[in-house]
C-alpha positions in Angstrom: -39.6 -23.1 -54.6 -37.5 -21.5 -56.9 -33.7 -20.9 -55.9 -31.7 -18.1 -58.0 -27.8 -19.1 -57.5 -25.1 -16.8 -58.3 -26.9 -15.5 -61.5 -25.1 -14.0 -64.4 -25.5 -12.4 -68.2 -23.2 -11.0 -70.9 -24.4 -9.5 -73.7 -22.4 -8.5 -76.5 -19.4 -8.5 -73.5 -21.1 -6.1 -71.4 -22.1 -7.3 -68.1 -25.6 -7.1 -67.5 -26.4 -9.4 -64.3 -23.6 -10.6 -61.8 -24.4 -13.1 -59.4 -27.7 -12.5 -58.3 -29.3 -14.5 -55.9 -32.8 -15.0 -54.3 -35.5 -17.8 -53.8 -39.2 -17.5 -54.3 -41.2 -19.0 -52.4 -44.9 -20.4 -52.6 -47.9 -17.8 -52.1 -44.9 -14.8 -51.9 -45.6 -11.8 -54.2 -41.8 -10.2 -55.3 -41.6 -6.6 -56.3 -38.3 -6.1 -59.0 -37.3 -2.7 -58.6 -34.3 -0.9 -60.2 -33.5 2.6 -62.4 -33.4 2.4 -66.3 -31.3 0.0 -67.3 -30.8 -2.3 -64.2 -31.3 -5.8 -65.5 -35.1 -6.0 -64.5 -36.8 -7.5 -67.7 -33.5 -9.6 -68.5 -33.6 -11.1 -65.3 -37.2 -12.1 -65.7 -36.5 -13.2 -69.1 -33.8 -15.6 -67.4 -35.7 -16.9 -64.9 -38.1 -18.6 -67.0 -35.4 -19.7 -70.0 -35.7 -17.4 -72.8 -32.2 -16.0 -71.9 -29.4 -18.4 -70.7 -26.9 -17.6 -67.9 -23.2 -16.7 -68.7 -23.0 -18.1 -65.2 -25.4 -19.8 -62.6 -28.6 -21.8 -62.3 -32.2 -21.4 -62.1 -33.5 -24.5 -59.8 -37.3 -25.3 -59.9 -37.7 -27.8 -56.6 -34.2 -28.7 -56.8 -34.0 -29.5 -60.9 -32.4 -26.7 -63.6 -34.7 -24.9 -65.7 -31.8 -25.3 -68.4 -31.1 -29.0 -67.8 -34.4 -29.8 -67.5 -36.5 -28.1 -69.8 -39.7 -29.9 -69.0 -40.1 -27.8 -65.4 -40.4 -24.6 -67.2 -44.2 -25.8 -67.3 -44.7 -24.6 -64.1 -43.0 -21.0 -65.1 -45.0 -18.4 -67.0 -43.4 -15.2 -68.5 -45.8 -12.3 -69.1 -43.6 -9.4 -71.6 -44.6 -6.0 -70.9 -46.3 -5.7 -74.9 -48.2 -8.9 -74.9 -48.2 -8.7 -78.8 -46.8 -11.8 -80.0 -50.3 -13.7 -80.2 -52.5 -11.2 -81.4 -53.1 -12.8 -84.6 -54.8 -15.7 -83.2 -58.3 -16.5 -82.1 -58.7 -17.0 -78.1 -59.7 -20.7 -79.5 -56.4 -21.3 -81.2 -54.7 -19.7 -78.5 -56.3 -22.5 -76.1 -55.5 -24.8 -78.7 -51.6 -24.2 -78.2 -51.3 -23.4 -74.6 -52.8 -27.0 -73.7 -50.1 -28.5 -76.1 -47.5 -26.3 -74.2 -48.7 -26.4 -70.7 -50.4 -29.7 -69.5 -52.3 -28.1 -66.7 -53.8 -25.8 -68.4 -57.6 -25.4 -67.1 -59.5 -24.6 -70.0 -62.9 -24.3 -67.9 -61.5 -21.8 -65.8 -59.9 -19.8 -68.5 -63.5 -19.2 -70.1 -64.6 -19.1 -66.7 -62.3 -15.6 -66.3 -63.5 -14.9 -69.7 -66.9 -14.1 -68.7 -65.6 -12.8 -64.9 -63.5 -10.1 -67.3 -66.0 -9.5 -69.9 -63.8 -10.5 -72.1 -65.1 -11.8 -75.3 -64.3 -14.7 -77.4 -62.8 -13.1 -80.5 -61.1 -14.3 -83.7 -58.1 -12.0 -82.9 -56.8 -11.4 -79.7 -55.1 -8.1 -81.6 -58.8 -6.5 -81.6 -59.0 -6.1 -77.9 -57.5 -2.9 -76.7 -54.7 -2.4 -74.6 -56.5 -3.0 -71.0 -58.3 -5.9 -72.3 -55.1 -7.5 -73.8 -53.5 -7.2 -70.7 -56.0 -8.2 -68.2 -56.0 -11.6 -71.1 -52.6 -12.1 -71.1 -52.8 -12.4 -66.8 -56.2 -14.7 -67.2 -54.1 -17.0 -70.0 -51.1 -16.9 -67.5 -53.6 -18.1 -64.6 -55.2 -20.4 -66.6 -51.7 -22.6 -67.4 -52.1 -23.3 -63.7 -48.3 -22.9 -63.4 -46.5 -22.1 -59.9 -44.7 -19.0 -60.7 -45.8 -16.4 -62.8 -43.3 -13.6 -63.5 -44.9 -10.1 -64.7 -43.1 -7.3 -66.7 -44.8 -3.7 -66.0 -48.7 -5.9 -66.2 -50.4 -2.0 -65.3 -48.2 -0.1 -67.5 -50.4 2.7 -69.5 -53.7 1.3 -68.3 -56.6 2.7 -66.7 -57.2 3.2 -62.8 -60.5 0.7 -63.3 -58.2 -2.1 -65.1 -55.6 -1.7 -63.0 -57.6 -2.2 -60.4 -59.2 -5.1 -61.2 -55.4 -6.9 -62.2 -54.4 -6.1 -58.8 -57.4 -7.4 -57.2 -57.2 -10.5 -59.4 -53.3 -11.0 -59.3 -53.7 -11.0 -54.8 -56.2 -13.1 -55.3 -54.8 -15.9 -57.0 -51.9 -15.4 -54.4 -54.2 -16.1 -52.0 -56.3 -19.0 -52.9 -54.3 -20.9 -55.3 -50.6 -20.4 -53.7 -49.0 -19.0 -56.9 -45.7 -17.1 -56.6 -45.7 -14.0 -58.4 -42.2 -11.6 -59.4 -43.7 -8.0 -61.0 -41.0 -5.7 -62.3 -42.8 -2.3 -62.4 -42.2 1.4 -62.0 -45.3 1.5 -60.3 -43.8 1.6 -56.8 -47.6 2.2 -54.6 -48.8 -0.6 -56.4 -46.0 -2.7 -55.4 -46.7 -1.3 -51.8 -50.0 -2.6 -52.0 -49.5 -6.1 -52.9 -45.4 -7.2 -52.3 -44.3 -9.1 -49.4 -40.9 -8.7 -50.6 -38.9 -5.5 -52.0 -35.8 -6.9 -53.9 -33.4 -3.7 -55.5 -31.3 -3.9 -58.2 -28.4 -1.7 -58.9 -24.9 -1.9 -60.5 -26.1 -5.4 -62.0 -26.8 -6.9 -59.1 -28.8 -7.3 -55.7 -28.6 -3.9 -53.8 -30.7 -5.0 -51.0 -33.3 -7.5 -50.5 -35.6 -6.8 -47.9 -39.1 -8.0 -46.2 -41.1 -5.0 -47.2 -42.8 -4.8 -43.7 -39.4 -4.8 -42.3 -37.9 -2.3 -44.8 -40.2 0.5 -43.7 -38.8 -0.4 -40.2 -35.5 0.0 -41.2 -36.0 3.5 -42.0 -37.8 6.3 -40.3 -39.5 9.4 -42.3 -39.1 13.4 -40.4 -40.6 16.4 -41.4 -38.5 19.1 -39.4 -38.1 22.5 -39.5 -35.1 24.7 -38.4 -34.7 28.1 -37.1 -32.2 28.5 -39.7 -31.5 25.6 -42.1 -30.4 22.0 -41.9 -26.9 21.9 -39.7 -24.7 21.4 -41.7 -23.3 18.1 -39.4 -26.7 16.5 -40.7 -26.2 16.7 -43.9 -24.1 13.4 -43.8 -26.3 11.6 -41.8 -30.1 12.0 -43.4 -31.4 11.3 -47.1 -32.8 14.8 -48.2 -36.5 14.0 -49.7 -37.8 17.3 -49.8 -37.1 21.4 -49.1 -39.4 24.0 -49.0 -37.4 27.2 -47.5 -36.4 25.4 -43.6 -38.9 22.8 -43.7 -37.3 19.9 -44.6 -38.8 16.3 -45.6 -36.0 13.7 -44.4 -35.4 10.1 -44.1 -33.2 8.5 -41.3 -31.4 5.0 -42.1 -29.0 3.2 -39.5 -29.1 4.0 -35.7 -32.7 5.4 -35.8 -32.5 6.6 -32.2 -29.1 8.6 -32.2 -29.8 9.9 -35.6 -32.8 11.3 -34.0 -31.6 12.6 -30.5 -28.7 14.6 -32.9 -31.4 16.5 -35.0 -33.3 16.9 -31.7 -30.0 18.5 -30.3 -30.7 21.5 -32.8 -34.0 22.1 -31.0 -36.1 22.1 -33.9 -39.0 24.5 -34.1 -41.4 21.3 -35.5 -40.5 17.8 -35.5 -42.9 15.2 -36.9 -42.9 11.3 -37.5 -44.8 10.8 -41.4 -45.4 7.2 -42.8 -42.6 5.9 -44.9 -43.2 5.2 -48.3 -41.8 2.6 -50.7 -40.9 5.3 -53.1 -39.1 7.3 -50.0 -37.0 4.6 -49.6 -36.4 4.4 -53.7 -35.4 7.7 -53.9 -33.0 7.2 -51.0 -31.4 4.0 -52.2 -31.1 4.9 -56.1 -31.9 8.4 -56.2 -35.1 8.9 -57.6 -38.6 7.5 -59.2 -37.7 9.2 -62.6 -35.1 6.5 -63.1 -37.4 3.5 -62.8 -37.7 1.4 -66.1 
């Protein structure tokens, strides 16, 4: 398991992190979600030592990945522009990764080679973007490492690559007990594969939630008015959408009062629609155009 303790970073004496705290445990898929700006990629970039803490630990099984450097092994860090190894064969790239990571499984590496159709090349820069990132997930996989912590992995690729990295990335969940964090923008995909939802805003932890238990927390109305919303509501329901007086809300807190209020209003339609990660996004933080 990894435990995040009271987690802090500075950078040039602006406060980027404060005191964030999580765990992540084995087989558990985290979804990092924040607007532009909100720490994501330096908190992944922390968690497996590239960064170090103004304040806080990082404990892998109980030990500090700063104190002792020789767990980071079992922590793998895939950037958003998997660029910096593009000038070496896929051989050479083996080559190091053994020297880095121990467990490295160079059988199954080729192995998800050929699954991928992915071919053995003298530069890993001649691939094109889908290919480079579906290789940067296979060498990730391949270290054999517990945690692997992703940084947008389906930015700007196509709907058949994406699919197949989210297929592979559950997969490996599943059968092989890895613990995955992905920081993406991409809040259906998240939906799709997170079992956890954790928020960041004003550098730190707005709200870390079970994602089943999330969409529980809230309820999703469509409603329409004889006139327009009362303006008593207003206060007491997230606006999602307006078209004239049909109205597209969300409810958060006491579900049932907040409900028997708008009821009170005799509504001429009221009608429950499935909540949506990206409902309760635009709620929390105000919008998907902010996500980095």
């Amino acid at each position: 398991m990894i435990e995040i303790n009271q987690l802090s970073k500075s950078i040039h004496n602006q406060q980027v992190l404060s005191d964030i705290s999580f765990q992540l445990k084995p087989g558990n898929i985290i979804g990092l979600i924040g607007r532009n700006g909100a720490g994501k990629t330096t908190l992944l970039r922390l968690l497996v030592g590239i960064l170090l803490p103004s304040k806080g630990d990082v404990l892998l099984d109980g030990k500090s990945i700063y104190k002792n450097p020789e767990v980071k092994k079992d922590i793998v860090f895939v950037p958003d522009s998997p660029e910096a190894l593009k000038s070496y064969s896929t051989r050479e790239i083996v080559k190091l990764y053994k020297e880095i990571y121990p467990n490295f499984d160079e059988e199954y590496f080729y192995g998800l080679l050929d699954r991928f159709s992915l071919p053995k090349t003298k530069r890993v820069g001649t691939y094109s973007k889908g290919m480079k990132a579906l290789f940067a997930l296979v060498l990730a996989f391949s270290t054999r490492a517990k945690y692997i912590l992703l940084d947008e992995p389906t930015d700007g690729l196509d709907v058949i690559i994406k699919k197949k990295i989210l297929r592979y990335i559950i997969e490996e969940v599943a059968e092989q007990q890895v613990s995955v964090i992905i920081s993406s923008h991409r809040l259906d995909e998240l939906e799709f594969m997170a079992d956890q939802i954790i928020v960041l805003k004003d550098r730190t932890i707005n709200s870390n939630y079970d994602l089943d238990v999330m969409k529980q927390t809230y309820r999703k109305v469509q409603v329409v008015f004889k006139e327009y919303l009362p303006v008593e509501l207003n206060k007491k329901v997230k606006i999602l959408n307006q078209t004239g007086r049909v109205y597209t809300l969300l409810i958060d807190g006491n579900l049932a009062e907040i409900e028997a209020e708008i009821k009170k209003y005799e509504p001429l339609l009221y009608e429950e629609l499935s909540v949506a990660l990206e409902d309760i996004f635009v709620a929390k933080l105000g919008g998907e155009e902010y996500v980095e």
